[in-house]
C-alpha positions, -999 to +999 in steps of 0.1 A: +014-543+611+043-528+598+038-492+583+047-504+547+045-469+532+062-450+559+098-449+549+087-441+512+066-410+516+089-397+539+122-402+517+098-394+484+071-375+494+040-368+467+022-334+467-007-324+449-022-291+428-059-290+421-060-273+388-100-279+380-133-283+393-163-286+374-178-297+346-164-309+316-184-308+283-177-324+249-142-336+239-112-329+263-077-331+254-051-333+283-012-343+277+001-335+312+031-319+320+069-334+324+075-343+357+041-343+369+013-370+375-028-361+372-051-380+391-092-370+381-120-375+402-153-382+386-181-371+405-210-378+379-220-380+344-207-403+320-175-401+303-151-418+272-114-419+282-098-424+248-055-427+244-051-422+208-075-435+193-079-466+217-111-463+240-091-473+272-123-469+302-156-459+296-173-444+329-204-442+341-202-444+382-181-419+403-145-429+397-109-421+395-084-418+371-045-421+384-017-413+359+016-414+374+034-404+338+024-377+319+003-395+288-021-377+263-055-386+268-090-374+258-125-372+277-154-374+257-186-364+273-224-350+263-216-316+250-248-306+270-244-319+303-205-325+306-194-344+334-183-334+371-146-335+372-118-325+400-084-327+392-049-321+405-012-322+396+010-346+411+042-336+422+068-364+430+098-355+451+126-372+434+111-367+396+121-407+377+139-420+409+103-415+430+095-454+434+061-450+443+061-434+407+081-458+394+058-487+406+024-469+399+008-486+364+011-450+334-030-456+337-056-466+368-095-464+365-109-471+397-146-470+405-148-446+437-172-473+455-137-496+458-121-468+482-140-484+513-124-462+536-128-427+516-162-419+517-154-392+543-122-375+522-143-375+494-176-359+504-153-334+519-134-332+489-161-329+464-179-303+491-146-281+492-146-281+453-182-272+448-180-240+472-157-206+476-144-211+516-111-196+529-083-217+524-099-239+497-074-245+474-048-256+506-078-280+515-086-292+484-045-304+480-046-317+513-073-338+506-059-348+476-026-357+491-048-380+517-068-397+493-035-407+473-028-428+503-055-443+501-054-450+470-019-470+471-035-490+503-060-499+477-035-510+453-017-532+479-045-545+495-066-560+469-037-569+443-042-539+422-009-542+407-001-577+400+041-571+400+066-544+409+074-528+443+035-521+454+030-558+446+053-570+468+042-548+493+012-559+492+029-597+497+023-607+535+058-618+535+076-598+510+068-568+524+088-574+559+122-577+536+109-545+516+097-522+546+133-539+556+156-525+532+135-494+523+139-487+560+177-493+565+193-489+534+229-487+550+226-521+560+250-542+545+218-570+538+226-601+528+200-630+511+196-649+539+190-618+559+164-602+537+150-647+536+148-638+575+132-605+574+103-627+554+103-657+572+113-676+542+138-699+531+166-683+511+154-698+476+115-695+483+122-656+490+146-651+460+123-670+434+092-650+448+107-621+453+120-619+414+085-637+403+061-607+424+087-576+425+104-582+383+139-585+400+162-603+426+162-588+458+203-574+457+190-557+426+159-537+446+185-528+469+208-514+447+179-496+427+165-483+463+197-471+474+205-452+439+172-437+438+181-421+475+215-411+460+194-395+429+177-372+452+202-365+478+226-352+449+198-328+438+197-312+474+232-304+471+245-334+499+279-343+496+296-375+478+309-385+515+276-374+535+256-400+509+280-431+508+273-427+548+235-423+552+233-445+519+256-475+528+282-474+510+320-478+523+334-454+503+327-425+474+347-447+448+318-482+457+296-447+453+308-439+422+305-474+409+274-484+415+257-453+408+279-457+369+268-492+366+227-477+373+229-453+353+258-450+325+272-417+345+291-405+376+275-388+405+284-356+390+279-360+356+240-370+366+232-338+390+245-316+363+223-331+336+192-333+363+195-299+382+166-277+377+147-312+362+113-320+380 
């Protein structure tokens, strides 16, 4: 099978920070930072997640919490006995234009029993958290990082997300044309070609490609291909170096498409994003 994620976390790569590990007693308030995603492990005990005042998930297994947008939250839990939490920043290369950001739901609640493949990662996880070893904190992000994956193959798998990018890729068929484009952006593609790439007929791919993924495919590919001219700008590339790797003829077709995304030019955009997460 074709390595659907490949060509995403190597353009947009996703890092993680733990930042806590242990318990958590009584009430909680997190807001997150700008930029950055939180995803919370929850070894044991039994906990309220409340947004606002909206009780949004209330846990009493070992589960996880993924939020890909930074979005005020509070866990309530027995001001006794608390509840066994590890937690970790996420960092995504690209900031807004990150589509694995940008497909992720603002809120999953997973029971950790779903992960069928994590049981390793996480005893090792939850073992590095609970002692003092060299190295920990490195481990402890790597781990992190690894169970992220899994995390978005659980997505995709077992229909997590019912529309957007991880949907389709999680489409038997869609997800040739995707892994297609996200793979060869420079391509000049074509509807028929991407119809090809799914081994569909032209109007079966485009009506469930814009049913599963929210738009037509020339639309994904002009939103991939701006999101790789997003974050080459902010590593200082060249107008001419990223119409080339990007697929575009010139800097003015550049130019033109990255205005009609966006509202600005190329340079107008890095100078307002430099510095940004």
């Amino acid at each position: 099978m074709t390595d659907r994620l490949a060509s995403l976390l190597s353009r947009f790569s996703i890092s993680a920070k733990t930042f806590h590990a242990g318990a958590l007693c009584g009430i909680n308030s997190l807001t997150g930072s700008e930029g950055l995603g939180q995803l919370h492990l929850i070894r044991q005990g039994n906990v309220k997640v409340m947004h606002g005042t909206e009780l949004v998930a209330h846990i009493n297994e070992p589960s996880l919490l993924l939020y890909a947008q930074p979005l005020a939250r509070r866990f309530l839990t027995d001001k006794a006995k608390g509840a066994e939490f590890v937690c970790a920043d996420l960092s995504f290369e690209g900031g807004k234009a990150n589509p694995v950001r940008a497909a992720l739901p603002a809120f999953v609640c997973l029971p950790l029993s779903s992960l069928r493949d994590s049981q390793p990662v996480l005893d090792l996880l939850f073992a590095e958290a609970a002692g003092s070893n060299c190295g920990r904190q490195k481990m402890l992000d790597s781990l992190f990082e690894v169970l992220l994956i899994q995390i978005l193959r659980e997505l995709m798998e077992h229909h997590v997300v019912r529309s957007g990018m991880l949907a389709g890729m999680g489409h038997p068929r869609l997800r040739r044309a995707l892994v297609a484009m996200h793979d060869q952006p420079k391509r000049d593609w074509s509807l028929p070609d991407l119809a090809a790439e799914a081994g569909m007929s032209r109007t079966s791919f485009a009506n469930t490609f814009r049913d599963i993924v929210g738009v037509t495919p020339v639309q994904y590919l002009q939103n991939w291909r701006v999101g790789l001219v997003q974050k080459l700008l902010l590593e200082g590339h060249s107008m001419r170096q990223i119409a080339d790797n990007v697929g575009y003829s010139s800097e003015a077709a550049l130019s033109r498409a990255f205005r009609t995304q966006t509202g600005n030019s190329p340079s107008e955009w890095r100078k307002s994003h430099e510095g940004a997460g």
